[in-house]
C-alpha positions in Angstrom: -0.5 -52.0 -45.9 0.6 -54.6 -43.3 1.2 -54.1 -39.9 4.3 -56.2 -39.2 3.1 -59.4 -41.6 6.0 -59.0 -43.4 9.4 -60.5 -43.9 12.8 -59.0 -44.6 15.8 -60.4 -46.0 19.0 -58.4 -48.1 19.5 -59.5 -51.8 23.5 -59.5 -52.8 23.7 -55.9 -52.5 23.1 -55.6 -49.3 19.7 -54.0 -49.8 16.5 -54.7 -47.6 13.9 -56.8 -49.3 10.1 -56.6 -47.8 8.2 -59.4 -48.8 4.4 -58.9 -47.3 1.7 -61.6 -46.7 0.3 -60.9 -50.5 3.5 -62.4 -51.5 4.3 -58.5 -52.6 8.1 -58.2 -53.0 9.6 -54.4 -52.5 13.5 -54.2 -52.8 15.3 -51.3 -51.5 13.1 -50.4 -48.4 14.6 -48.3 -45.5 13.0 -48.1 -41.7 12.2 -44.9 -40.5 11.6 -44.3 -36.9 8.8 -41.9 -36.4 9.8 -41.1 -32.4 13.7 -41.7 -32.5 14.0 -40.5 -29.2 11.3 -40.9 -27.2 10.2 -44.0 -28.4 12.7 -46.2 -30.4 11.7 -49.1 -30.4 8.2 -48.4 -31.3 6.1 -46.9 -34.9 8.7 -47.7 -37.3 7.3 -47.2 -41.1 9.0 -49.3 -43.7 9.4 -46.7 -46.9 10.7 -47.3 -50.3 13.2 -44.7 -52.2 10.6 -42.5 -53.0 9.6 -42.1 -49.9 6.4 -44.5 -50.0 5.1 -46.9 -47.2 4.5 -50.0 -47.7 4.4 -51.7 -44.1 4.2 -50.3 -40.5 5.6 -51.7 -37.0 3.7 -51.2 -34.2 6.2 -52.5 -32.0 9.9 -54.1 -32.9 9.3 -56.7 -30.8 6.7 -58.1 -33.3 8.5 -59.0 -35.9 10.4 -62.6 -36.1 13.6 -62.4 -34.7 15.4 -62.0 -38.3 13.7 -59.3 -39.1 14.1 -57.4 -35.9 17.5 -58.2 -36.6 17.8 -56.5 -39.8 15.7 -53.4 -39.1 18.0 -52.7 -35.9 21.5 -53.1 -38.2 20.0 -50.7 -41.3 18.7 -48.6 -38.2 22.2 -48.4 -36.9 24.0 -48.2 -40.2 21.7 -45.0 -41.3 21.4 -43.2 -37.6 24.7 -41.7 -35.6 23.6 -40.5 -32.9 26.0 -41.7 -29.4 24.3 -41.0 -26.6 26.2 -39.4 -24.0 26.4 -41.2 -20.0 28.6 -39.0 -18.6 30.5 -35.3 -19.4 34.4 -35.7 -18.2 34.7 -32.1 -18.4 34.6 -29.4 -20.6 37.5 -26.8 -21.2 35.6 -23.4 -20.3 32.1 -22.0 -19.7 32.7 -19.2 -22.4 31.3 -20.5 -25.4 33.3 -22.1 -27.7 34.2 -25.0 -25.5 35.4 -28.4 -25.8 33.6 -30.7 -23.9 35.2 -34.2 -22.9 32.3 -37.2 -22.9 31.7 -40.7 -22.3 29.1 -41.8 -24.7 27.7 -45.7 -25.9 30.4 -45.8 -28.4 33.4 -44.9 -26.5 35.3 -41.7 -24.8 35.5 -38.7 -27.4 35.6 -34.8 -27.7 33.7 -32.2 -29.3 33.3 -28.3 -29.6 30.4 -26.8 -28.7 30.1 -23.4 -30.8 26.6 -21.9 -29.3 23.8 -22.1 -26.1 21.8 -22.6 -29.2 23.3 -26.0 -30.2 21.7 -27.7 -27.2 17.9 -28.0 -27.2 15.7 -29.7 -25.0 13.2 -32.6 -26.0 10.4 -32.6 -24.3 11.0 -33.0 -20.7 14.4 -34.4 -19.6 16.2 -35.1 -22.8 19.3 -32.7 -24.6 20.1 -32.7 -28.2 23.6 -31.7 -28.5 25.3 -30.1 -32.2 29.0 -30.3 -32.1 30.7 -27.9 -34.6 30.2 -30.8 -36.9 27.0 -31.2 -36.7 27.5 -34.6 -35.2 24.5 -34.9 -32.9 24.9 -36.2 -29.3 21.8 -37.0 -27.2 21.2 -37.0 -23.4 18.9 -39.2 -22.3 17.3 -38.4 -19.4 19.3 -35.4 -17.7 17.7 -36.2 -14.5 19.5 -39.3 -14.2 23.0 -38.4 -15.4 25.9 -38.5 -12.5 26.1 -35.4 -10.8 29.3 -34.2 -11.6 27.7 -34.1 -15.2 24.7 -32.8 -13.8 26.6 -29.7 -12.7 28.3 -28.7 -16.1 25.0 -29.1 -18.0 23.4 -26.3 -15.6 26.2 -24.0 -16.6 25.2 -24.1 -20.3 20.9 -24.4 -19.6 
């Protein structure tokens, strides 16, 4: 298995094509981030359908700039997750609430049903559930504005 000697391409389907430095060809293959939040950008395995790997990157910045580009658009055409810079407000601090957000994709709402739907990773990022199970994340909570700084201690 390579480590990012590989190119990609999409055949007519729109499917990801690996081609590795053996001149291997494997159609079909997905990136898989193995820290989504923490680390992005970084240990991304390259897995077929059935869940096999067949090439690894260390870093995204490794591959050509074609490549890079196709792993971020399948990335971002399997992953929703908007990341929320700032909470508007939120209706009530009695549980369910609809809280009002500003997130990388635009202004939007949500209900929040439970103190269980927000859970910490590691030490200064939130993982938020809406009643959909649409997933919203917090960065770094430290850094948020403080008028959003002030609901989220309400609900931690």
């Amino acid at each position: 298995m390579s480590t990012t000697k590989f190119e990609l391409s999409r055949n007519a389907f729109g499917k990801l094509i690996l081609t590795n430095e053996a001149g291997e060809v494997f159609e079909g293959v997905s990136p898989v981030r193995a820290f989504p939040i923490q680390s992005p950008l970084i240990s991304i395995s390259m897995v077929l359908s059935d869940g096999r790997e067949v090439a690894w990157i260390d870093q995204l910045d490794d591959l050509s700039e074609k490549s890079r580009i196709l792993v971020l658009e399948e990335l971002e055409g399997r992953e929703f997750m908007p990341e929320i810079s700032r909470i508007a407000s939120v209706t009530s601090f009695a549980l369910p609430c609809t809280w009002k957000v500003n997130t990388d994709r635009g202004e939007t709402e949500f209900v929040l049903k439970g103190d269980e739907d927000i859970r910490r990773i590691g030490r200064a990022s939130l993982l938020i559930t809406d009643n959909h199970g649409i997933q919203f994340l917090i960065r770094d909570m430290f850094e948020i504005d403080r008028h959003s700084r002030k609901i989220l201690d309400r609900f931690l």
